[in-house]
C-alpha positions as MATLAB code, in Angstrom:
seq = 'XXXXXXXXXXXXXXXXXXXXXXXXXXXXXXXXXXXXXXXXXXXXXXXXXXXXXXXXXXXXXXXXXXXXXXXXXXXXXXXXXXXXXXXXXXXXXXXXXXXXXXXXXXXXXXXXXXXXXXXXXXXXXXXXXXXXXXXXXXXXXXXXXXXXXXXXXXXXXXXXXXXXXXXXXXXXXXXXXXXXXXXXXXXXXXXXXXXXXXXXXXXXXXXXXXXXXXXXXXXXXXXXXXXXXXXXXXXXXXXXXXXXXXXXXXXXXXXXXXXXXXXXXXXXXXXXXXXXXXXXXXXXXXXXXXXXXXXXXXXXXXXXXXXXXXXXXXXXXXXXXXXXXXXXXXXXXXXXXXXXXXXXXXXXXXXXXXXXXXXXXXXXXXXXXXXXXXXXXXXXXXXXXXXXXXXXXXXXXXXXXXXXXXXXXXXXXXXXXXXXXXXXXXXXXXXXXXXXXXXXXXXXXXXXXXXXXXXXXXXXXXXXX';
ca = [
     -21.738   15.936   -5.090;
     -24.779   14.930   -3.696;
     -25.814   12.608   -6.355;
     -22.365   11.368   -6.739;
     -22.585    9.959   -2.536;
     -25.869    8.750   -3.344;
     -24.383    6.554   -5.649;
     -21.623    5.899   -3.599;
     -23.894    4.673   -0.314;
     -26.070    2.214   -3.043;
     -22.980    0.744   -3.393;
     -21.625    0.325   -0.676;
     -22.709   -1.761    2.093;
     -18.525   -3.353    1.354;
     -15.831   -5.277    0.152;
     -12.407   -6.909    1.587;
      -8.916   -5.529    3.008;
      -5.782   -7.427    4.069;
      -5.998  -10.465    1.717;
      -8.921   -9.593    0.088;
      -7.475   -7.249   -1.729;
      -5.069   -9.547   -2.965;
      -8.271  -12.116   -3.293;
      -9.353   -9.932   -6.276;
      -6.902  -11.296   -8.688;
      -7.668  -15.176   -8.009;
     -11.220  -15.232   -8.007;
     -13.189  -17.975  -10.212;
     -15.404  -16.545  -12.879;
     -19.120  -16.689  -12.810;
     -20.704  -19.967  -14.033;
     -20.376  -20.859  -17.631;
     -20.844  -17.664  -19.934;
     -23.094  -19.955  -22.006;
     -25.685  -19.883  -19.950;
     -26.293  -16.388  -20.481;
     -28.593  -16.074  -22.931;
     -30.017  -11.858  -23.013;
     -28.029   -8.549  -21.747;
     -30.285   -9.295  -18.819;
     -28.753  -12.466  -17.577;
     -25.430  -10.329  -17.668;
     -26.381   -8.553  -14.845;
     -28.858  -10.817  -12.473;
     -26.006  -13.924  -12.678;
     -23.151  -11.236  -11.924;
     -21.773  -11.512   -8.554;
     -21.476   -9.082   -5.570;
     -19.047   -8.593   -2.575;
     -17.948   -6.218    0.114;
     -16.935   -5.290    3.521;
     -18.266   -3.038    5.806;
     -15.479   -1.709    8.156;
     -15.442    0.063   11.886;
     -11.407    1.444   12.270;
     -10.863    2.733   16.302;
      -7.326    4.283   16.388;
      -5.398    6.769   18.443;
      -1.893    7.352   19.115;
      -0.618    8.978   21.912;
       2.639   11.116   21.630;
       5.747   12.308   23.139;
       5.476   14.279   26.128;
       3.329   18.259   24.888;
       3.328   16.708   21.393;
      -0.927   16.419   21.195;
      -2.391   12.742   21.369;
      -4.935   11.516   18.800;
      -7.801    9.471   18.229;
     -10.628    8.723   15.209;
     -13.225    6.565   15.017;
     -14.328    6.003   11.237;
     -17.213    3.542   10.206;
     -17.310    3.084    6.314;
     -18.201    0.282    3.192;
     -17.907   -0.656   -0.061;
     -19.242   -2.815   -2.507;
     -18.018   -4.476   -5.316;
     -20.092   -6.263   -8.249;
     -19.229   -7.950  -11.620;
     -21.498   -9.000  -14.561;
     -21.561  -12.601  -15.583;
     -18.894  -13.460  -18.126;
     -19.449  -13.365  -22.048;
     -16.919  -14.823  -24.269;
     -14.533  -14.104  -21.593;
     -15.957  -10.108  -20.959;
     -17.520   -8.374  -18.552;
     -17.250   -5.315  -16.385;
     -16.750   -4.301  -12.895;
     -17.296   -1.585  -10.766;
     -16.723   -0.635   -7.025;
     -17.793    2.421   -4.736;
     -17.097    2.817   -1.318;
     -17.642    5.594    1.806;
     -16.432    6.850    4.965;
     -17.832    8.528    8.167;
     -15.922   10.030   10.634;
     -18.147    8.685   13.949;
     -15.861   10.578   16.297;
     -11.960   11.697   16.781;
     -10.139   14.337   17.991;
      -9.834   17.370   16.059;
      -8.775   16.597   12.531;
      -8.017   20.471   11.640;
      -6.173   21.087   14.736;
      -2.807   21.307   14.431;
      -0.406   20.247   16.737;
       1.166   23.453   18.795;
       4.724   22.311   18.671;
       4.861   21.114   15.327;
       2.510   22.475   13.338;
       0.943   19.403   11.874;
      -2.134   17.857   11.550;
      -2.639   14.310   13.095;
      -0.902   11.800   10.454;
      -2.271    8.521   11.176;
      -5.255    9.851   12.157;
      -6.305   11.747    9.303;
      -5.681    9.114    6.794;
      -8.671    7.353    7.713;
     -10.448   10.198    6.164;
      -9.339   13.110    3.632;
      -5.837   14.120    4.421;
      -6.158   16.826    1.774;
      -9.101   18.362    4.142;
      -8.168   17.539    7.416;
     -12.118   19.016    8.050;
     -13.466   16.542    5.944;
     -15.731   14.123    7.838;
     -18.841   12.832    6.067;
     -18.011   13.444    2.088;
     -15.973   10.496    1.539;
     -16.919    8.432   -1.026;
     -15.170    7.504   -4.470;
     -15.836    5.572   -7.182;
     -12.811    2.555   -6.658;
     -13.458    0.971   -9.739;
     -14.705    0.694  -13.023;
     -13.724   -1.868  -15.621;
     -13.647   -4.281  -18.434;
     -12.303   -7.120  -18.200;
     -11.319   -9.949  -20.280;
      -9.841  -13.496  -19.378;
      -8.692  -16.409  -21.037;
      -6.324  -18.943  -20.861;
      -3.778  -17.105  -22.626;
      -4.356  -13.291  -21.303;
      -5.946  -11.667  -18.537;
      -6.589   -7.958  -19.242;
      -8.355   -5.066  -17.579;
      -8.708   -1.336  -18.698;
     -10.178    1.355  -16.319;
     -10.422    2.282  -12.859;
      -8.336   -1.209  -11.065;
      -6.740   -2.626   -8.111;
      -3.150   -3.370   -9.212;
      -0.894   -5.373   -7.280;
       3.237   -4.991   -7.295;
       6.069   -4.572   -5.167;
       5.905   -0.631   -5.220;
       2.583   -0.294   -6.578;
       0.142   -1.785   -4.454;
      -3.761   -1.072   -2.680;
      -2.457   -1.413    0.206;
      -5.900   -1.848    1.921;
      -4.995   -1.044    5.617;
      -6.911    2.225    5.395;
     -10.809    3.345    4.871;
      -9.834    3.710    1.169;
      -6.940    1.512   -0.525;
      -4.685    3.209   -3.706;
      -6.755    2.903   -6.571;
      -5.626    2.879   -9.926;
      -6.639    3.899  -13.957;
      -5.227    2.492  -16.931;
      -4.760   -0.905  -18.772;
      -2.829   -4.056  -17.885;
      -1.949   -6.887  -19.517;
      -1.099  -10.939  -17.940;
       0.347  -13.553  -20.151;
       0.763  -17.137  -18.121;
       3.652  -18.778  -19.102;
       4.157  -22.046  -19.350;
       2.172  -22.551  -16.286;
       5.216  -21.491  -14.195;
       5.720  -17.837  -15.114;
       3.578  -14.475  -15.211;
       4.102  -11.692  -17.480;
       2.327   -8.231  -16.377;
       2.556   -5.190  -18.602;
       0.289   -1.837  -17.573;
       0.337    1.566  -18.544;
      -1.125    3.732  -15.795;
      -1.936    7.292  -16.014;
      -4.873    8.275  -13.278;
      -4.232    7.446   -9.707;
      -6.098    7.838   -6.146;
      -4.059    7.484   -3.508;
      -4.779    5.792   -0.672;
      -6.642    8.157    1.886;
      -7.849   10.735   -0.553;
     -11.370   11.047   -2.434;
     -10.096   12.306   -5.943;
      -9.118   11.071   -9.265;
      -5.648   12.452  -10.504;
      -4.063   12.495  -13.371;
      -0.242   11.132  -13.179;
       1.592   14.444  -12.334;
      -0.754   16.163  -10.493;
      -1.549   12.704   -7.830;
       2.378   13.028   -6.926;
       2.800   15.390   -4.315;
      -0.778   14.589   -2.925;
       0.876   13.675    0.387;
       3.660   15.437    2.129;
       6.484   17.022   -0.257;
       9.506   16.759    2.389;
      12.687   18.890    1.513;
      14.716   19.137   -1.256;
      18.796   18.538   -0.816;
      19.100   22.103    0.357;
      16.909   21.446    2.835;
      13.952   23.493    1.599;
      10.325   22.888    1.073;
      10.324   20.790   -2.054;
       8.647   22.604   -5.057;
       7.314   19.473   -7.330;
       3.657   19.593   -6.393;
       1.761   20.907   -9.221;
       4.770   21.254  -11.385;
       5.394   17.644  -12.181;
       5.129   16.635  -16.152;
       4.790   13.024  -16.649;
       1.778   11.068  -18.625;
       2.359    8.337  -16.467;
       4.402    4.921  -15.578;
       4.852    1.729  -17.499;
       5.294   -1.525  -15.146;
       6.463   -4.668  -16.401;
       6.874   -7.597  -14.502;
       7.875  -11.437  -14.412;
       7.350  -13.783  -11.815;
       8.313  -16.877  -11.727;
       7.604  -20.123   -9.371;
       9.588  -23.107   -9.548;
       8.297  -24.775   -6.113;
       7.720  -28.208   -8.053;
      11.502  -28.211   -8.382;
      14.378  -29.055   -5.920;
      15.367  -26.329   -4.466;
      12.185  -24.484   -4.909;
      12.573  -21.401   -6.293;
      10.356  -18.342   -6.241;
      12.146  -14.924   -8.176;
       9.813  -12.062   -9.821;
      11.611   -9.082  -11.744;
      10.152   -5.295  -12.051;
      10.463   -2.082  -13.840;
       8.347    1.169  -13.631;
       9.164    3.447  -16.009;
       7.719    6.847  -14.869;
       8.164    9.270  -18.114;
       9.893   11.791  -17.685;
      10.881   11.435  -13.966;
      12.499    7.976  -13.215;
      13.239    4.529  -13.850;
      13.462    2.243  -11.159;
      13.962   -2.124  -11.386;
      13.323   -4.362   -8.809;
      14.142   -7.960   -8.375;
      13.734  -10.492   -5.798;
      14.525  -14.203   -5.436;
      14.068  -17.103   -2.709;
      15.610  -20.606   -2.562;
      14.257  -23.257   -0.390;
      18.012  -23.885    1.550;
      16.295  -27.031    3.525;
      13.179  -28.034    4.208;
      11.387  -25.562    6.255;
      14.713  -22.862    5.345;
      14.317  -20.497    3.031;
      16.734  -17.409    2.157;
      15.641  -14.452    0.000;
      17.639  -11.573   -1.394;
      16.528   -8.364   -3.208;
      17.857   -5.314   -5.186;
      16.414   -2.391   -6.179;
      18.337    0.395   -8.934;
      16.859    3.928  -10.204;
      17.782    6.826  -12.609;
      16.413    9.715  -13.609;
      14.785    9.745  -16.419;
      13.962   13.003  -18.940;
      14.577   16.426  -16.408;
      13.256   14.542  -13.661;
       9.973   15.847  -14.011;
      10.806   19.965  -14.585;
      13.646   21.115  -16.178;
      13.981   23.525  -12.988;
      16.564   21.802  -10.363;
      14.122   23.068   -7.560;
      11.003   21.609   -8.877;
      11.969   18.522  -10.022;
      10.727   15.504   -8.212;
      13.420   13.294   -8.612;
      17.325   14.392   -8.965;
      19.862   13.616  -10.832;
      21.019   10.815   -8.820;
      22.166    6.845   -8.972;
      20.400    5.291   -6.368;
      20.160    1.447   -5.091;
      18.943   -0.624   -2.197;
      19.862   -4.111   -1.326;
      17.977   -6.708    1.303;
      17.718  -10.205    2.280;
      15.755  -12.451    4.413;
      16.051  -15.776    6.360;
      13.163  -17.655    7.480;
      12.013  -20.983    8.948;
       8.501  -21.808    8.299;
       6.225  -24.617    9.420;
       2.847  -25.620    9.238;
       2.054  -23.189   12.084;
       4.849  -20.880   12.901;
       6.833  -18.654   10.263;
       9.948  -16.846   11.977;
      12.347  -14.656    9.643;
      15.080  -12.309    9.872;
      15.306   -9.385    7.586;
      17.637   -6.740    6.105;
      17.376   -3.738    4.218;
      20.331   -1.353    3.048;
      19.880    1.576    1.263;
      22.936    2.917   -0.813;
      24.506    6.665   -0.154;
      24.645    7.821   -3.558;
      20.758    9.768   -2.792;
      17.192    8.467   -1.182;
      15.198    5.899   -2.236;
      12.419    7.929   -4.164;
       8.964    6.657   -5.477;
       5.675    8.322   -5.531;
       4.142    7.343   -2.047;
       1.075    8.470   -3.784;
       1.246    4.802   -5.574;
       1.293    2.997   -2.732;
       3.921    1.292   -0.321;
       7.465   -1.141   -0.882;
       6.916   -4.388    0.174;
      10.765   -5.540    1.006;
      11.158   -8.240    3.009;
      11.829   -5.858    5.732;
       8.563   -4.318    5.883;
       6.565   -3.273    8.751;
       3.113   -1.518    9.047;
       4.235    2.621    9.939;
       7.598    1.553    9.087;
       8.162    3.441    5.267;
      11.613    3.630    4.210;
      11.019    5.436    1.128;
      12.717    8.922    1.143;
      15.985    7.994    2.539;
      19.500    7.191    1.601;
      22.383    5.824    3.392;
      20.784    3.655    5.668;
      19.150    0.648    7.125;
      16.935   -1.190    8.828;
      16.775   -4.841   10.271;
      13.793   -6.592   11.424;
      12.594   -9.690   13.260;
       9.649  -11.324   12.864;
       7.428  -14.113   14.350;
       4.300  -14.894   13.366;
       2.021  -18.003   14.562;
      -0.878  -19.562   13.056;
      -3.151  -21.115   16.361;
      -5.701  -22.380   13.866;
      -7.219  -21.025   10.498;
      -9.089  -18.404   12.421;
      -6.700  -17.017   14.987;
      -2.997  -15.930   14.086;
      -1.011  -13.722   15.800;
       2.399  -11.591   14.709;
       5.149   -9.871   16.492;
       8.082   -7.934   15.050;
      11.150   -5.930   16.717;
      12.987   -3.646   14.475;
      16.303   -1.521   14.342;
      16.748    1.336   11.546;
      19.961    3.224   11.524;
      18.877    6.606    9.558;
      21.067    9.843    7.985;
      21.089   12.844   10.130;
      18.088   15.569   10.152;
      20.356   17.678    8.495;
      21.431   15.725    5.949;
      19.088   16.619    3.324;
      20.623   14.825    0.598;
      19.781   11.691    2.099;
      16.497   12.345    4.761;
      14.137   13.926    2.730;
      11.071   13.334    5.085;
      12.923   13.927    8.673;
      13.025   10.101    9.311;
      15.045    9.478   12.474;
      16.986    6.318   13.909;
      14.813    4.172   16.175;
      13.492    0.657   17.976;
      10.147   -0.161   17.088;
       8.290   -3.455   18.088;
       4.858   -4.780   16.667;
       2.152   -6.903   18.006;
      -1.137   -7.759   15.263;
      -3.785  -10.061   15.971;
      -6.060  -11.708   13.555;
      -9.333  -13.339   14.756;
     -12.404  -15.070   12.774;
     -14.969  -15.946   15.353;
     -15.801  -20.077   14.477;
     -19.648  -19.338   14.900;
     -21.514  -19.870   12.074;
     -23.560  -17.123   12.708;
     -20.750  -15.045   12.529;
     -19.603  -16.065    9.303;
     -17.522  -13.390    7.224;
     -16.747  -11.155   10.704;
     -13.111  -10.320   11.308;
     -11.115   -8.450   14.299;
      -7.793   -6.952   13.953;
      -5.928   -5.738   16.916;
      -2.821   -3.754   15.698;
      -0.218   -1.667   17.968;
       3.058   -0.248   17.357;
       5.720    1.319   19.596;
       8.712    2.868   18.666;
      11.260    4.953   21.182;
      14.978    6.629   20.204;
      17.058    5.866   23.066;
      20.367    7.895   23.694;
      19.410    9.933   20.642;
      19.451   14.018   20.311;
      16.500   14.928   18.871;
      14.298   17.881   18.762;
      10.853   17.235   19.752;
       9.174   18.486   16.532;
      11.597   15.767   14.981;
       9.131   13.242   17.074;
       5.987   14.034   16.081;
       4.450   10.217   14.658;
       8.135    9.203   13.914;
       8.966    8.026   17.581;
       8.254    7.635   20.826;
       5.062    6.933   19.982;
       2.598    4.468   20.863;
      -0.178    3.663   18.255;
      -2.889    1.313   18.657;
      -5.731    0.178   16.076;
      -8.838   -2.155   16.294;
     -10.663   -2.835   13.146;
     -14.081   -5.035   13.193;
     -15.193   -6.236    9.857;
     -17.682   -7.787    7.338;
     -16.560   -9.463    4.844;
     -19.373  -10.776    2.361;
];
């Protein structure tokens, strides 16, 4: 373990979040591969990059409900080898330490739990789990080329359910192989077959069925403690995916289709589209179906991850965007027929309706609507707000709340600031809060623990190099 941090630290003085995660699949190659004339030259013209990141957060709770706060200081680093014939390989470590919080291994009196927000900054499978945090992110060949862009290993992989999601210490990480095919300059075509996964918040490898039910197993229809942790059988998910951009065209049109197959367990599409309406108007709609798929994942009813169920979600969007200012309204619905179910292990939906703490997976028969207004001052300085309105099932209705999500109106406010100074080149500050409150609403205060009347706040400084 030792050795394994020691590697870990060497390589990790850091590496991007936010956008830089998203950086990682558009950034230009090394110069010309060649100029690389010995095995040497691969790795002294290679190229390094990383972020190191300080993450202040606490949350304070409804009424005896216990208030939290951590404090977690970590980095990674990320370095490819020059490129040969279109080759080369990648790797990526990273580490956390917990500077100070509250009590990670305390649990709260009233509920029972362990401090959610909190404790994903570090381990949340050892809530006492301060200092060894690091994990090998990546490690990779690659290969790119006009036609195909192809990676097998340890990855960042970007979709609309299967994402890093980067907004942590430690992102969801990802092992397997995936395939891009350009088309015709105005289409992508992604295939991957993943079977290892990290989740985002954890220090482990896992292999498919064993990463889901990592986090928090929720109830089954009856309303018991869901069995499928550890009894899951699936060798993992095939994604495909097509997007396609028609913005040279009048109405510009922007649509990407999606399908994880999950053997054994579930297949769920997903499709999006937006039209340019007028200039500066644009209108978006989604859809999202799933079915199991094999015995769900056991043959046993009670373990089985996902049910035999039908289940679909539906959402749109309408937005006015200028150079500066980018205001939308969004919808989500989410059909009756069961809850929206997909491993939260993966990573996180990105409807148009999303909102940081604002998951929607797990639930059925509801929905949630959401404002948002986001302004750009200047390339280094933007700032966001959001209000939002989700109607949820009942606590008791297990069939379609299987995490105890309850109705609520939650508002946003994130700030994003680059300081101008040259000498401060590559620094970043992120001031994040979110409210949320359940006005004329009966609920039990366990039922409120991190799911409302809450207030959370986070400020993140970092290095981006």
């Amino acid at each position: 373990m030792r050795n394994r941090f020691t590697l870990a630290a060497m390589l990790a003085a850091s590496m991007g979040w936010g956008t830089a995660s998203a950086q990682k699949h558009h950034e230009a190659y090394p110069p010309d591969t060649l100029q690389v004339n010995s095995v040497q030259e691969l790795f002294t013209k290679g190229t390094v990059h990383g972020h190191v990141r300080n993450y202040f957060m606490a949350t304070w709770n409804h009424r005896e409900l216990s208030d939290n706060y951590a404090y977690a200081i970590g980095a990674e680093i990320a370095y490819k080898t020059a490129q040969f014939h279109g080759f080369r390989v990648g790797f990526a470590g990273l580490f956390t330490y917990s500077l100070f919080s509250s009590d990670m291994a305390q649990q709260d009196p009233v509920t029972g739990k362990h401090p959610k927000l909190e404790l994903e900054l570090f381990d949340v499978e050892d809530p006492e789990n301060k200092a060894d945090l690091d994990r090998l992110d990546e490690l990779y060949l690659e290969y790119k080329a006009d036609w195909l862009h192809a990676k097998a290993g340890r990855f960042s992989f970007t979709s609309p359910l299967m994402n890093p999601q980067d907004t942590r210490m430690k992102p969801y990480s990802f092992q397997g192989i995936s395939f891009q095919f350009p088309v015709r300059e105005k289409a992508l075509l992604t295939l991957a077959w993943l079977d290892h996964f990290s989740p985002r918040s954890t220090v482990e490898w896992f292999k498919a069925d064993a990463s889901i039910g990592t986090f928090s197993a929720g109830v089954d229809e009856q309303g018991n403690s869901s069995g499928y942790a550890h009894h899951t059988s699936t060798k993992g998910v095939a994604v495909t995916g097509l997007q396609v951009d028609l913005d040279a065209a009048q109405p510009g049109i922007h649509a990407e289709v999606w399908n994880y197959w999950i053997e054994n367990v579930a297949n769920t599409s997903y499709g999006r589209a937006t039209i340019e309406l007028a200039p500066r108007v644009k209108a978006g709609i989604e859809g999202l179906y799933q079915v199991q798929a094999g015995n769900g994942g056991n043959p046993e009813e009670a373990l089985a991850y996902f049910p035999d169920q039908h289940q679909w979600l539906v959402g749109s969007q309408l937005a006015y965007e200028t150079g500066t200012w980018n205001v939308s309204l969004n919808y989500l619905h989410i059909g009756g027929e069961g809850h929206f179910l997909f491993p939260r292990e993966w990573g996180r939906e990105q409807f148009f309706a999303a909102i940081s703490r604002g998951r929607m997976e797990g639930t059925g028969k509801s929905d949630l609507l959401v404002a948002k207004v986001k302004k750009h001052w200047s390339d280094r300085l933007s700032v966001e707000a959001a209000a939002s309105k989700a109607w949820m099932p009942g606590l008791d209705n297990y069939t379609h709340n299987k995490y105890g999500a309850v109705p609520y109106i939650g508002w946003l406010a994130d700030l994003n600031y680059s300081p101008a100074k040259p000498v401060l080149k590559g620094l970043n500050f992120r001031l994040l809060y979110v409210g949320r409150t359940s006005p004329g609403t009966d609920l039990p205060l366990k039922a409120m623990y991190y799911t409302t009347n809450f207030h959370n706040l986070s400020f993140i400084t970092q290095l981006n190099f």
